[in-house]
SENU-534078 format. One record per atom (N, C-alpha, C): residue number from 1; x, y, z; residue in one letter; atom name. Coordinates in nm, 4 decimals, padded with zeros to 6 digits, m for minus. Layout:
residues N
  nudo         X         Y         Z  guro  zafi
   NUM         X         Y         Z     A    CA
...
END
This chain:
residues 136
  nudo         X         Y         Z  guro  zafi
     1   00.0841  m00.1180   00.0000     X     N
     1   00.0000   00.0000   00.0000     X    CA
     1   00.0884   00.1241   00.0000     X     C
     2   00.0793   00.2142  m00.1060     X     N
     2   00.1511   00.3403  m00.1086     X    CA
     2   00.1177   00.4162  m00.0532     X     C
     3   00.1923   00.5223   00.0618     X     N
     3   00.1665   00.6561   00.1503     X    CA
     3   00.2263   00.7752   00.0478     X     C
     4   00.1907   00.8379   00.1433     X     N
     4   00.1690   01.0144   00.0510     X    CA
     4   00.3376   01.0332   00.1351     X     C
     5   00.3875   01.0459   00.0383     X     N
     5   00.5747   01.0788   00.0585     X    CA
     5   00.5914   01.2597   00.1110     X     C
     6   00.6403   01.2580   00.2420     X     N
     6   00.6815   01.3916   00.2577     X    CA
     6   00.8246   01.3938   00.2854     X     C
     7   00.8961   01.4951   00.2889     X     N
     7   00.9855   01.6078   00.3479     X    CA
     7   01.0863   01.5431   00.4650     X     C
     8   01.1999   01.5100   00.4445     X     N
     8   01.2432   01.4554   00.5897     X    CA
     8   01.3859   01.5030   00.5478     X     C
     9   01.4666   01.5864   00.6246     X     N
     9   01.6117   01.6717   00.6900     X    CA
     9   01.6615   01.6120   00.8025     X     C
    10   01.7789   01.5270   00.8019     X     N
    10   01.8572   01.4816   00.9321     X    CA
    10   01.9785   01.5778   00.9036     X     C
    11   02.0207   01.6423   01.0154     X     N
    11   02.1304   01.7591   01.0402     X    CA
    11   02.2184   01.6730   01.1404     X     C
    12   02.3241   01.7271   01.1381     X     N
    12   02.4361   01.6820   01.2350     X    CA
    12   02.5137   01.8450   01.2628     X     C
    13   02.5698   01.8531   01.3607     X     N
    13   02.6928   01.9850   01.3292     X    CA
    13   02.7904   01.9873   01.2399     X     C
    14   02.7710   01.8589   01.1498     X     N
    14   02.9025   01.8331   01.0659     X    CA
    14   02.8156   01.8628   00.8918     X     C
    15   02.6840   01.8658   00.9036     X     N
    15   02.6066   01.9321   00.7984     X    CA
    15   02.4669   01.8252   00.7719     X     C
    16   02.4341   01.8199   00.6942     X     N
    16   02.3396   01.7652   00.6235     X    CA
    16   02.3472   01.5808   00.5996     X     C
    17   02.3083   01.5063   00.6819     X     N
    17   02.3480   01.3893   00.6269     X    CA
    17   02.2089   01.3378   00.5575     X     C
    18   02.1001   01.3578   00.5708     X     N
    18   01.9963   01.3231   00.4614     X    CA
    18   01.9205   01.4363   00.3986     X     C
    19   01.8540   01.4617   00.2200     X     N
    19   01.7252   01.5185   00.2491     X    CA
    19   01.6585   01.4871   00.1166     X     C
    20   01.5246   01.4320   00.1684     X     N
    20   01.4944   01.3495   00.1005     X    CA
    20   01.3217   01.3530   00.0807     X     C
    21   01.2555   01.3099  m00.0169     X     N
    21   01.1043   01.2342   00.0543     X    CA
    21   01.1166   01.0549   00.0989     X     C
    22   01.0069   01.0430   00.1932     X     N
    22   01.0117   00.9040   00.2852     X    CA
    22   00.8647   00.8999   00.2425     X     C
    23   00.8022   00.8116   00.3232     X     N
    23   00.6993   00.7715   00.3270     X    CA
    23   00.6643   00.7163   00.4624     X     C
    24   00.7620   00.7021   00.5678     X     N
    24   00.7505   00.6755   00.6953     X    CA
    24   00.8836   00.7155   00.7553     X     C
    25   00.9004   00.7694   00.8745     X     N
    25   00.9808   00.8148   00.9675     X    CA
    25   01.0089   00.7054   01.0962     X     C
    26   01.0911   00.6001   01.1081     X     N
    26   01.0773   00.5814   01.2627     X    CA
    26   01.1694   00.5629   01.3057     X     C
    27   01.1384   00.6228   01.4196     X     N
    27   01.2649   00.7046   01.5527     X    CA
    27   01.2189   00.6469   01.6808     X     C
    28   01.3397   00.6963   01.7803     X     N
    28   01.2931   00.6945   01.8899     X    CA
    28   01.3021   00.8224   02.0283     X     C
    29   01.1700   00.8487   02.0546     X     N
    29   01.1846   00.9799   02.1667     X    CA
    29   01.2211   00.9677   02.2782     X     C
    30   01.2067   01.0793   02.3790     X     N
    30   01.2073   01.0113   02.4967     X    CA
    30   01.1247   00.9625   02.5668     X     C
    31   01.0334   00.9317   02.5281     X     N
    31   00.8636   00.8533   02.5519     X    CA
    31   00.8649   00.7543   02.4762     X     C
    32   00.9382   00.6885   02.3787     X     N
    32   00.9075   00.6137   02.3337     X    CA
    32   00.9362   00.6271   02.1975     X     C
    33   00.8959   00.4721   02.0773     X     N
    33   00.9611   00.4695   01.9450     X    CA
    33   00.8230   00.5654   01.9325     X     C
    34   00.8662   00.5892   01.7634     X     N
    34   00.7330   00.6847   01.6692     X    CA
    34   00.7362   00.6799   01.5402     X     C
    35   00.6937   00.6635   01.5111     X     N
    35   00.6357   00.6799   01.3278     X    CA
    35   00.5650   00.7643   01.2851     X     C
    36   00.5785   00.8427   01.1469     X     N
    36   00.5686   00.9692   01.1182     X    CA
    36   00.5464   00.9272   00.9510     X     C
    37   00.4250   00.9441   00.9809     X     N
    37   00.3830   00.9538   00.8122     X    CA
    37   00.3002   01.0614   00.7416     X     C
    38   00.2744   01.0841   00.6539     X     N
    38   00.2245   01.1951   00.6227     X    CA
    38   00.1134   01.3057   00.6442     X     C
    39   00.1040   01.4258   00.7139     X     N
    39  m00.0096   01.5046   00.7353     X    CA
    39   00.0154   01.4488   00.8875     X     C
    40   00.1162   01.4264   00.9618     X     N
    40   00.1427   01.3890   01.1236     X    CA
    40   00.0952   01.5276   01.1727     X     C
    41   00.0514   01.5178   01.3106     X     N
    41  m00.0244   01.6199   01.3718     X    CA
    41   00.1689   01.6832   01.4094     X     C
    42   00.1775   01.7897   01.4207     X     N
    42   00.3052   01.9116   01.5097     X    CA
    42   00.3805   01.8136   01.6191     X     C
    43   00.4970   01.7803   01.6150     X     N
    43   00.5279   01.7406   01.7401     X    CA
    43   00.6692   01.8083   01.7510     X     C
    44   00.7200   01.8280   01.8894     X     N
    44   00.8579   01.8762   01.9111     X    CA
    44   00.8998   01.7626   01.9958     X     C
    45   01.0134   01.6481   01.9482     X     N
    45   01.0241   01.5634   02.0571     X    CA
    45   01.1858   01.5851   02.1133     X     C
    46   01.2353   01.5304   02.1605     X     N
    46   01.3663   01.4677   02.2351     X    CA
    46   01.4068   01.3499   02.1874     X     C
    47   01.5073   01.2887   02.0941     X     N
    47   01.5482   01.1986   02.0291     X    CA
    47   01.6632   01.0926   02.1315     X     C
    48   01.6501   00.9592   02.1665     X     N
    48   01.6961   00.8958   02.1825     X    CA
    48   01.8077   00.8420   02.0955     X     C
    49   01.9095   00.7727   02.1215     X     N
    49   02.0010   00.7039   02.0471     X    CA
    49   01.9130   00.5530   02.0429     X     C
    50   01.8389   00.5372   01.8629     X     N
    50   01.8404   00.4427   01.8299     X    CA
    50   01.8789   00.4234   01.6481     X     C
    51   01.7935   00.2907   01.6300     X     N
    51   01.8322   00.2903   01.4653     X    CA
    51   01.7120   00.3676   01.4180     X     C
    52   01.7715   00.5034   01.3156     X     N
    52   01.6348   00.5723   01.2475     X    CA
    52   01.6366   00.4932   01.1087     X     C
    53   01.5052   00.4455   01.0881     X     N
    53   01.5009   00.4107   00.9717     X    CA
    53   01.3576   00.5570   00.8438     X     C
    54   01.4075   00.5309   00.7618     X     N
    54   01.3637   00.6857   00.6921     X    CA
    54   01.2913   00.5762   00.5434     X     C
    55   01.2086   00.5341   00.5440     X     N
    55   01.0748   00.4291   00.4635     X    CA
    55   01.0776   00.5654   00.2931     X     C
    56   01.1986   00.5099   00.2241     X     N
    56   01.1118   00.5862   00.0619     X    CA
    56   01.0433   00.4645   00.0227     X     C
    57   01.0497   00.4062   00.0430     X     N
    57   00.8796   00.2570  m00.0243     X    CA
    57   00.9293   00.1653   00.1246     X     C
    58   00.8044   00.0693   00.0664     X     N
    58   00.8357  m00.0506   00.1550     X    CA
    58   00.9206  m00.1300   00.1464     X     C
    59   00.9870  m00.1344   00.0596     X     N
    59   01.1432  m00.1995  m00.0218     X    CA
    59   01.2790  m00.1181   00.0174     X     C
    60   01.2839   00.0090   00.0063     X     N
    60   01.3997   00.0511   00.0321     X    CA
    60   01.3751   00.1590   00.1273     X     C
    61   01.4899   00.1533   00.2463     X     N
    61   01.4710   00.1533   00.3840     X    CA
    61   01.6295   00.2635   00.3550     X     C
    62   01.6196   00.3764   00.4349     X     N
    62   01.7878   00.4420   00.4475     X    CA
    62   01.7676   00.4242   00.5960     X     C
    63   01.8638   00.3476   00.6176     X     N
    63   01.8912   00.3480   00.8242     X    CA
    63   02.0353   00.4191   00.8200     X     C
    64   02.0228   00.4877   00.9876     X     N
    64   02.1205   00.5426   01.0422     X    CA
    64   02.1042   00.4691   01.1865     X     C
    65   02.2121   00.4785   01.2620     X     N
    65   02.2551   00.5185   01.4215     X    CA
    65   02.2259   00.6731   01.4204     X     C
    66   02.1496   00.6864   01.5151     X     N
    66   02.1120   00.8186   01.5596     X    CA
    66   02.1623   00.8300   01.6831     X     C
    67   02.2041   00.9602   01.7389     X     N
    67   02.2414   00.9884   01.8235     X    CA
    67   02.1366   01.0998   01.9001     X     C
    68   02.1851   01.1147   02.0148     X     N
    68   02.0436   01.2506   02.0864     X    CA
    68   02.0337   01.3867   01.9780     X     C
    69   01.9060   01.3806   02.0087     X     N
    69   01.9128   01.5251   01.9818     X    CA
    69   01.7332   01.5593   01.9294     X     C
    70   01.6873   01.6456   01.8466     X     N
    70   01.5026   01.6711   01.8385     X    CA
    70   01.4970   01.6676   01.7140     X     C
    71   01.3466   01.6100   01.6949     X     N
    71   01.2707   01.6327   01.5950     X    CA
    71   01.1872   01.6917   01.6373     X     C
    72   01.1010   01.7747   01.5047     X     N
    72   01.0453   01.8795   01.4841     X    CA
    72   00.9445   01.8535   01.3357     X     C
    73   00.7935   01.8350   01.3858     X     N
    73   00.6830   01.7617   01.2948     X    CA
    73   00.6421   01.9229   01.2673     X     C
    74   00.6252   01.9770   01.1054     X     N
    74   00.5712   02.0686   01.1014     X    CA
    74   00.4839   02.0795   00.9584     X     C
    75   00.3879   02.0865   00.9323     X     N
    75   00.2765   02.0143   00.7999     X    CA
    75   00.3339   01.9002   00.7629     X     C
    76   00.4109   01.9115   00.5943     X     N
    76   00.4121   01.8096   00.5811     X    CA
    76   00.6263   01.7693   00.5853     X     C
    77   00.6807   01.8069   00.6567     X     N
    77   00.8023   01.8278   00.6768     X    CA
    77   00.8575   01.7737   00.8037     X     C
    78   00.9917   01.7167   00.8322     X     N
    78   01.0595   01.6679   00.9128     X    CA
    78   01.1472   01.6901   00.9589     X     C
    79   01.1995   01.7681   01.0576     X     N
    79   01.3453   01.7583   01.0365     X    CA
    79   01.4166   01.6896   01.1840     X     C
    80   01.5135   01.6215   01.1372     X     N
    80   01.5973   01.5896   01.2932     X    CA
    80   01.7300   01.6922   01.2825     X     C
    81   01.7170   01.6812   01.4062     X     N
    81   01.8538   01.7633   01.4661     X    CA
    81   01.9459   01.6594   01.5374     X     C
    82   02.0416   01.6063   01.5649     X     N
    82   02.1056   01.5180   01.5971     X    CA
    82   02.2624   01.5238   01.6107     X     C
    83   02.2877   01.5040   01.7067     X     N
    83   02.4383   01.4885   01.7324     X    CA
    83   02.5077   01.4253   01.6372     X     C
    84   02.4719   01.2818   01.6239     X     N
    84   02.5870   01.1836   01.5411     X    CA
    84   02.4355   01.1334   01.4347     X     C
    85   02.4713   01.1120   01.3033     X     N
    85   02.3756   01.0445   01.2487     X    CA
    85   02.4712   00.9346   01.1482     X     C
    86   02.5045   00.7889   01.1118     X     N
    86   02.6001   00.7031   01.0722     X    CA
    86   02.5586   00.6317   00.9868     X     C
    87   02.5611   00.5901   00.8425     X     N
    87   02.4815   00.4439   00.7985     X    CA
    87   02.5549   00.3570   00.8804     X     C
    88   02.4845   00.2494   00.9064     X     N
    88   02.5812   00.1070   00.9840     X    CA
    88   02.6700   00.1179   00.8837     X     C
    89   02.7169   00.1360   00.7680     X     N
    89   02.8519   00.0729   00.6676     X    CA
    89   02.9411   00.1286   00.7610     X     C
    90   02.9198   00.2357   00.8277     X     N
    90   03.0170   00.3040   00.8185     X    CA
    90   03.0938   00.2762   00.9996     X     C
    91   02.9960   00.2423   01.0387     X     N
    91   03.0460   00.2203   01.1726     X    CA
    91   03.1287   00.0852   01.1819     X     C
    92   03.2461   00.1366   01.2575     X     N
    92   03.3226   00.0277   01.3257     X    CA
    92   03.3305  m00.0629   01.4384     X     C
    93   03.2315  m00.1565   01.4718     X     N
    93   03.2448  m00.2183   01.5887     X    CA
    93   03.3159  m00.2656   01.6548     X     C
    94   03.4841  m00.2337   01.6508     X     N
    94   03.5897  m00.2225   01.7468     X    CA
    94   03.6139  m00.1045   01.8066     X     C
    95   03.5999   00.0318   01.7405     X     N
    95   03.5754   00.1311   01.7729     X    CA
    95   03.4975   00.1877   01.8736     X     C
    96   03.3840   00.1191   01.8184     X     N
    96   03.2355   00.1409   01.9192     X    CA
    96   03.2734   00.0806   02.0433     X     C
    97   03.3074  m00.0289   02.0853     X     N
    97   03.3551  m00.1210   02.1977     X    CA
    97   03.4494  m00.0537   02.2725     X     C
    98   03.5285  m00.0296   02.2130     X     N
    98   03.6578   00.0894   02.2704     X    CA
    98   03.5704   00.2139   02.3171     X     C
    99   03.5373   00.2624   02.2679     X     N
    99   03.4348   00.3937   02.3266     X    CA
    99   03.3506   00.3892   02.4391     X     C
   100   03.2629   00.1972   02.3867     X     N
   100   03.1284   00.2199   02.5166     X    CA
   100   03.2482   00.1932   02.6255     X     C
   101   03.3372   00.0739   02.6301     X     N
   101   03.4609   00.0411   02.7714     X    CA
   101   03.4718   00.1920   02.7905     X     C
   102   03.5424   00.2978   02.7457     X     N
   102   03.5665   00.4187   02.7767     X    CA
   102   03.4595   00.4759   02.8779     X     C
   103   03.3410   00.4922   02.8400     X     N
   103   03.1958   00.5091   02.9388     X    CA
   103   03.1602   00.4634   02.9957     X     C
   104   03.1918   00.3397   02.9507     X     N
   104   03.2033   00.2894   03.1229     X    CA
   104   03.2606   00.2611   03.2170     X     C
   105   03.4063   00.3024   03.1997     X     N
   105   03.5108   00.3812   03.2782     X    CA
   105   03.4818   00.5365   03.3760     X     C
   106   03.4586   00.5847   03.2805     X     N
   106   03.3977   00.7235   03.3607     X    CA
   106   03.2484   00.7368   03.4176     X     C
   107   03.1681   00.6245   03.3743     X     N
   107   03.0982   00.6062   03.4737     X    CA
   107   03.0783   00.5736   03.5959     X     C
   108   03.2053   00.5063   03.5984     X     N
   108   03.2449   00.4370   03.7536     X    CA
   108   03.3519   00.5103   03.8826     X     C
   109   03.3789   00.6138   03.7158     X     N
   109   03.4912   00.7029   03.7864     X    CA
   109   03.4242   00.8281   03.8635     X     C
   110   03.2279   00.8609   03.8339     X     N
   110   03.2255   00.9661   03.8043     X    CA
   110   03.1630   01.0191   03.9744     X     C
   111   03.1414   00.9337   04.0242     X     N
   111   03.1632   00.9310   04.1913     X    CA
   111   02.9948   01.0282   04.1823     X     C
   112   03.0140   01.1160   04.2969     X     N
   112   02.8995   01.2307   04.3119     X    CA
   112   02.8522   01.3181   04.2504     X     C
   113   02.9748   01.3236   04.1462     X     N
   113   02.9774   01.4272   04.0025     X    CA
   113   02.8226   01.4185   03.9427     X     C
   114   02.6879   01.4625   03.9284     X     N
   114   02.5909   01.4188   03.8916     X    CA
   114   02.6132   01.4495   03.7349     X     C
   115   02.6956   01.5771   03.7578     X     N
   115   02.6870   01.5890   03.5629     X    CA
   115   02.7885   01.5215   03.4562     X     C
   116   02.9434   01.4849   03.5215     X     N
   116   02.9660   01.3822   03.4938     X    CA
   116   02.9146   01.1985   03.4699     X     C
   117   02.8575   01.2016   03.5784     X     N
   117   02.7462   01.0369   03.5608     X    CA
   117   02.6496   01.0947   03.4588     X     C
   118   02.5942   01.1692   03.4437     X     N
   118   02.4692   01.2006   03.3449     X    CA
   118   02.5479   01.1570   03.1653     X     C
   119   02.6857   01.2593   03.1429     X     N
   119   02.7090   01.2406   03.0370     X    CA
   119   02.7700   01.0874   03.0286     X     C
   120   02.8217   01.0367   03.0921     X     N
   120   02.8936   00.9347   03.1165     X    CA
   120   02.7470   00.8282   03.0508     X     C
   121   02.6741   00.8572   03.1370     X     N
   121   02.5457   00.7231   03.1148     X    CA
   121   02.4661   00.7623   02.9489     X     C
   122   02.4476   00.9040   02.9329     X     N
   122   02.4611   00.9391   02.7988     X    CA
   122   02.5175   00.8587   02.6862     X     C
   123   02.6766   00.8792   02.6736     X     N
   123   02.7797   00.7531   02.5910     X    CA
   123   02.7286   00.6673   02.5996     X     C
   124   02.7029   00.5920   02.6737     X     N
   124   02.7057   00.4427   02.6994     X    CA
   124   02.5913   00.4044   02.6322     X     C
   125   02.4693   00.4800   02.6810     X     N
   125   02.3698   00.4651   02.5486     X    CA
   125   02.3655   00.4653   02.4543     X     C
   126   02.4684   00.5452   02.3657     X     N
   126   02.5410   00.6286   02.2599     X    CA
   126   02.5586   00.4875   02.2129     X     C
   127   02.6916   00.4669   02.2705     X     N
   127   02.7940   00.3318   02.1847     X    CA
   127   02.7037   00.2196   02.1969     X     C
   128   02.6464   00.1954   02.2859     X     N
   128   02.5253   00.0609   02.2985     X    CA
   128   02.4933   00.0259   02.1790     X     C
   129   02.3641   00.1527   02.1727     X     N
   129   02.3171   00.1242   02.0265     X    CA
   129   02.3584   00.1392   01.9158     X     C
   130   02.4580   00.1965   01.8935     X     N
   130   02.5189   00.2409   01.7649     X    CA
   130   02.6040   00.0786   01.7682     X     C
   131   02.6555  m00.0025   01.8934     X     N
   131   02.6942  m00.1260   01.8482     X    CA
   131   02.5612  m00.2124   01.7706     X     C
   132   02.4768  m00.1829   01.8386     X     N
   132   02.3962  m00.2846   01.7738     X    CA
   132   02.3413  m00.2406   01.6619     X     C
   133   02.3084  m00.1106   01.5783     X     N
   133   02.3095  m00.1170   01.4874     X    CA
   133   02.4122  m00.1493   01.4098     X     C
   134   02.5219  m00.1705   01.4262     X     N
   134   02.6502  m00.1907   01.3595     X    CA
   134   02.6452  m00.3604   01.3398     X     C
   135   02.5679  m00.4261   01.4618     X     N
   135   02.5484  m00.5390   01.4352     X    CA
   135   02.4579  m00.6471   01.3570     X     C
   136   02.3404  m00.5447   01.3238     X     N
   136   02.2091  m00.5882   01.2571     X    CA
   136   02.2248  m00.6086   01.1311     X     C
END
């Protein structure tokens, strides 16, 4: 069954890594996963680190590792804002392993520090999933 294709922008600070029409959006907030298809009511969310997958048909799928950061539902348009956005090709899962051990080093290191433990537990979410999309 064909959907009405809109508007979807993933940003990084490093520029533009998608822009495109989709036909489905799904992410994950901080409430939970979501799907975003066309004529979606306004939403401003808080983006979790998971796998975004960005639906141009039911056949071909563009996935990333997403990293934190917001989306922003506005008519028929999308955009994420995002720290890290990766195809799995590109990720290294020795890398990633080396990174999450790193976080969870300074998680253990990070004592009473609340804003140290915050970013610390941050990463770890970070490299988690970005391993397992690296693994799928």
């Amino acid at each position: 069954m064909a959907h009405t294709n809109f508007r979807v922008e993933v940003l990084t600070p490093e520029g533009q890594v998608f822009n495109d029409e989709v036909e489905l959006v799904s992410t994950r907030t901080a409430v939970g996963s979501i799907g975003i298809l066309a004529h979606h009511a306004p939403v401003l969310a808080m983006l979790e680190p998971t796998e975004l997958r960005l639906y141009k048909s039911e056949s071909e799928v563009v996935r990333f590792a997403q990293a934190e950061g917001y989306m922003q539902v506005t008519g028929d348009d999308v955009m994420l804002l995002v720290e890290e956005a990766h195809p799995p090709s590109e990720l290294d899962s020795g890398q990633l392993r080396d990174r999450l051990q790193q976080a969870e080093r300074e998680l253990q290191d990070a004592g009473d520090d609340t804003e140290r433990r915050r970013v610390a537990e941050r990463d770890k979410r970070r490299w988690e999933t970005f391993l397992e999309v690296a693994s799928a």
